[in-house]
C-alpha positions in Angstrom: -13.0 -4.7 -16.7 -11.5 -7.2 -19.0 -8.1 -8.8 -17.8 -6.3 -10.9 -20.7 -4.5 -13.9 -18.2 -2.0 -14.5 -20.7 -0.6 -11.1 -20.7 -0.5 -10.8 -17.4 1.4 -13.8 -16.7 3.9 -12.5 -19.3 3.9 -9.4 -17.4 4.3 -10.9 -14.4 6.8 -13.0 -15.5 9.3 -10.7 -16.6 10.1 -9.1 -13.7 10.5 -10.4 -9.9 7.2 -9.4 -8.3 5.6 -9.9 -4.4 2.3 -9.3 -3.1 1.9 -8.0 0.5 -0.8 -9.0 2.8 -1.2 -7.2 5.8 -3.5 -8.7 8.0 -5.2 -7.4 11.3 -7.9 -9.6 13.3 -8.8 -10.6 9.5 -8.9 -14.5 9.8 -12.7 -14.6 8.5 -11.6 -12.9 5.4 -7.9 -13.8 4.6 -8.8 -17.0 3.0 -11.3 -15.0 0.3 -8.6 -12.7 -0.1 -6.3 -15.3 -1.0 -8.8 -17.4 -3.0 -9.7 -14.1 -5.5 -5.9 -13.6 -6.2 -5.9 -14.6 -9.6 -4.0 -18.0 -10.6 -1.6 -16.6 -12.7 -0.3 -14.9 -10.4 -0.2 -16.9 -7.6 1.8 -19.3 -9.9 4.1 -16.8 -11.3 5.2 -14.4 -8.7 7.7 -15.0 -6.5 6.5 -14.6 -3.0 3.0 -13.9 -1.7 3.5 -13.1 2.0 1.0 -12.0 4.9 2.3 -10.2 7.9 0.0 -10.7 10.9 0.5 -7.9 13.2 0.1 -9.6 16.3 -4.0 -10.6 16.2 -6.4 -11.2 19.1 -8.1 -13.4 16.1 -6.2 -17.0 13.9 -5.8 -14.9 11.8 -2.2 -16.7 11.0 -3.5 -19.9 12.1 -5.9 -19.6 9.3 -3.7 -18.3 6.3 -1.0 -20.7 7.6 -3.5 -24.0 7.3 -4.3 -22.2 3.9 -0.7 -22.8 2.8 -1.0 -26.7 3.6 -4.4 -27.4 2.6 -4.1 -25.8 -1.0 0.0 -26.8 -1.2 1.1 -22.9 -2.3 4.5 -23.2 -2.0 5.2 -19.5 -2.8 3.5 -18.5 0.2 4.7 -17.4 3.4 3.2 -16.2 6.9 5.2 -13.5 9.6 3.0 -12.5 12.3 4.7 -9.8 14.2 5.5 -10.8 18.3 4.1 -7.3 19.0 1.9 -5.0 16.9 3.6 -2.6 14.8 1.7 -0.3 13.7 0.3 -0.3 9.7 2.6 1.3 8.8 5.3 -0.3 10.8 4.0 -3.4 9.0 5.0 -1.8 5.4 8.5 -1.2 6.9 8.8 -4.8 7.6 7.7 -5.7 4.1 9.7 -3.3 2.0 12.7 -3.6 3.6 11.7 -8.0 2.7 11.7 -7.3 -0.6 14.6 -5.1 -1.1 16.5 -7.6 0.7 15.1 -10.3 -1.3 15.5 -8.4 -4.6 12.4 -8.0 -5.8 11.1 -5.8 -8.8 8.1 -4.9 -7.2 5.4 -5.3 -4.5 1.4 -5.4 -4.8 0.2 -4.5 -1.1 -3.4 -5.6 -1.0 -5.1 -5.6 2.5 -6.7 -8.7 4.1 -9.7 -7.4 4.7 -11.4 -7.8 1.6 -11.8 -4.0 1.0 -10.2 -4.6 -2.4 -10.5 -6.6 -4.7 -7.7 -9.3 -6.1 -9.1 -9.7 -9.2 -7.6 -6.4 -10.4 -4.2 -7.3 -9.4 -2.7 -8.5 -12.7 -4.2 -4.6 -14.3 -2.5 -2.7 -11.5 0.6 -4.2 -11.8 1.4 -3.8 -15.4 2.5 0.2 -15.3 5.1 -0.6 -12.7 6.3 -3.9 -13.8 6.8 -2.3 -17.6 8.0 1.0 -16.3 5.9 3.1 -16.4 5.3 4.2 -13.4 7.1 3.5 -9.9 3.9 3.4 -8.3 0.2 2.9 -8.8 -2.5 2.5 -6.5 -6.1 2.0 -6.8 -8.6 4.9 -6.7 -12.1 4.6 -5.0 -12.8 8.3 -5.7 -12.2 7.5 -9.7 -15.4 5.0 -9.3 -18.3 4.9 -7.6 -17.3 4.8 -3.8 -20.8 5.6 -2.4 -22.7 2.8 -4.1 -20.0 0.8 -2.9 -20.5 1.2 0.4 -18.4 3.7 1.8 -20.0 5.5 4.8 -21.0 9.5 3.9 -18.3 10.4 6.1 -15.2 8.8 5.0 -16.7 9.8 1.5 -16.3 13.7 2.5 -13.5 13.2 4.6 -11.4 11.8 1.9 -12.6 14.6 -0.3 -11.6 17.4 2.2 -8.2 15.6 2.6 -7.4 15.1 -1.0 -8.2 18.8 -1.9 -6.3 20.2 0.9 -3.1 17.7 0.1 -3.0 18.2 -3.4 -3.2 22.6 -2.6 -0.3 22.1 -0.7 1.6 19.7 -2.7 0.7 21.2 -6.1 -0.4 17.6 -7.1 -4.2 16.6 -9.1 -4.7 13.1 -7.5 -7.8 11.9 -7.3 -7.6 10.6 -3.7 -4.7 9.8 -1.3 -5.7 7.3 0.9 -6.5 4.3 -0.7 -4.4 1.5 0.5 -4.2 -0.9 -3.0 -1.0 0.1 -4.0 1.8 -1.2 -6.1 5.7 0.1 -5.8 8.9 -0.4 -7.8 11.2 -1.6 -5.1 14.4 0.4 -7.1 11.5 3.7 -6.0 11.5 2.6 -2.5 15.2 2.3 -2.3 15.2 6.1 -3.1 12.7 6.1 -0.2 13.7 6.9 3.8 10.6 5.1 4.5 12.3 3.7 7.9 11.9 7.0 8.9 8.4 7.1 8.5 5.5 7.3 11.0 4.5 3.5 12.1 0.7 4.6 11.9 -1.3 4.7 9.2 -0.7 8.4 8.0 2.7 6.3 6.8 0.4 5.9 3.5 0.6 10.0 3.2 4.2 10.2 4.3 5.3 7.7 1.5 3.2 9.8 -1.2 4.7 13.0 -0.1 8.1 11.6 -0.4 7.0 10.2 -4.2 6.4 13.4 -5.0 9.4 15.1 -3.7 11.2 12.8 -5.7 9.7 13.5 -8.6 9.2 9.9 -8.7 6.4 8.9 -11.0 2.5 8.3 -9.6 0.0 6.4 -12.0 -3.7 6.5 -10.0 -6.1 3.5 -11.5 -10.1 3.3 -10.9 -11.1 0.4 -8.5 -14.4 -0.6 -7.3 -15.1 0.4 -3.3 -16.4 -2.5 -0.8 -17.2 -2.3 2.3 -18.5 -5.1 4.2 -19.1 -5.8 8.0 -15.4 -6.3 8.4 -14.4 -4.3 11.4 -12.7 -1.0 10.6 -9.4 0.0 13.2 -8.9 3.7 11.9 -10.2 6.8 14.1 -10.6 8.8 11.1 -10.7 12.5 13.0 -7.5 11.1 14.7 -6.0 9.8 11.9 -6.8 13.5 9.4 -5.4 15.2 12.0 -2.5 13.7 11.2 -2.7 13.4 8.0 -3.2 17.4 7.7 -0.2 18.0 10.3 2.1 15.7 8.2 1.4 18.2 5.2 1.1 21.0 6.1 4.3 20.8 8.2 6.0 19.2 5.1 5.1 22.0 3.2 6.1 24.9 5.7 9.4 23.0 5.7 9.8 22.5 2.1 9.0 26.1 1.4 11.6 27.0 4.2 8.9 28.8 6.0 9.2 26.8 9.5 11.1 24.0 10.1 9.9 20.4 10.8 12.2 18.1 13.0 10.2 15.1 11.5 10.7 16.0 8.0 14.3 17.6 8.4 15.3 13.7 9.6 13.0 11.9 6.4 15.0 14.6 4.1 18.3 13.8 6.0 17.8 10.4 5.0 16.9 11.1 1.3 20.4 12.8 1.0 22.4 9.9 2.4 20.2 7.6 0.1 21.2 9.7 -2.5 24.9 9.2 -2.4 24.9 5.4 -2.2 26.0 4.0 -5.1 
């Protein structure tokens, strides 16, 4: 895939943008992460920050002797005093750049599961309007030659079809974590009220559609490596079926969900801010 630099620095450019690292036990890989951003945008956007929730590893040891050795003075290091979850991580770095004033935030994991290089395509739809979020499919490429265990290949297949049944949606997959968001979309967003694990990445999707809030999908290659991997995945589908399914009983008005009559709740009263 062909990237022209120069429009993507125009891009990136016009608008206040942020890329999120979070980081987990990743000091062997944060530094590659960081190296395959590409240099436009390290020297155009505003902030590239990684949260470190609370290693065992250096992991913000490492990307904080990045930051001196290589003199980027755009980037910044938080490392959490306890672990927050993933998703309590994304809390943390949302609520940054609404606070800050951003335009939009690139989350791109530290693991080296995905890869930089496609950063300055992925942004454009949000940053031009066009969409108020994107992320990057694996299930739109080839995630078996890239690695991705049988398992987690059939899993995410199961999931998807099930999710998009019950949320009348066509998305090729929903649990990729290379995704982009218009901060004005997550200021429509309750996401504080979100689970702190990492079903938080269906939670948000669900409340996109909801919203009617626009979702662009984007083909990305699949990698995985010998990086150590933190998800139970019957523990976390579980969830991730619950979290649906219950959503949907409640939106239907068939049974309701004390989880998502609070995330609605909070829609409302984000509703009539002004």
């Amino acid at each position: 895939m062909e990237i022209d630099p120069h429009d993507a620095e125009k891009t990136a450019n016009h608008k206040r943008l942020a890329i999120f690292i979070p980081a987990f036990n990743a000091a062997k890989t944060i530094s590659t992460v960081l190296d395959r951003i590409p240099n436009n945008l390290c020297e155009s956007v505003v902030e590239i920050f990684v949260i470190d929730n609370d290693s065992t590893d250096d992991t913000s040891i490492v990307a904080v002797n990045y930051k001196k050795t290589r003199g980027i003075h755009n980037l910044e290091v938080i490392k959490n005093p306890k672990n927050m979850g993933y998703g309590g991580s994304q809390k943390i770095a949302y609520l940054r750049c609404i606070d800050k004033g951003y335009d939009a935030v690139a989350m791109l994991h530290g693991d080296a599961q995905y890869a930089p290089e496609l950063l300055s395509t992925l942004i454009r739809p949000v940053m031009d309007g066009e969409a108020d979020m994107v992320f990057g499919s694996r299930m739109d490429g080839n995630p078996l030659k890239g690695g991705m265990p049988i398992i987690r290949y059939l899993g995410n297949r199961v999931l998807t079809t099930l999710q998009n049944i019950f949320l009348s949606t066509n998305l090729s997959e929903f649990h990729s974590g290379y995704r982009i968001f218009s901060v004005d979309a997550l200021k429509k967003i309750p996401f504080e009220r979100f689970s702190s694990d990492y079903h938080f990445d269906t939670e948000i999707i669900i409340l996109f559609v909801d919203q009617k809030l626009k979702i662009k999908e984007m083909p990305i290659p699949t990698h995985y490596g010998d990086e150590e991997n933190y998800v139970n995945i019957w523990d976390y589908g579980m969830k991730v079926l619950i979290s649906t399914f219950s959503y949907f009983l409640h939106r239907k008005g068939i049974r309701h969900s004390r989880n998502w009559s609070k995330i609605m709740d909070g829609t409302s009263q984000l509703s009539t801010k002004k």
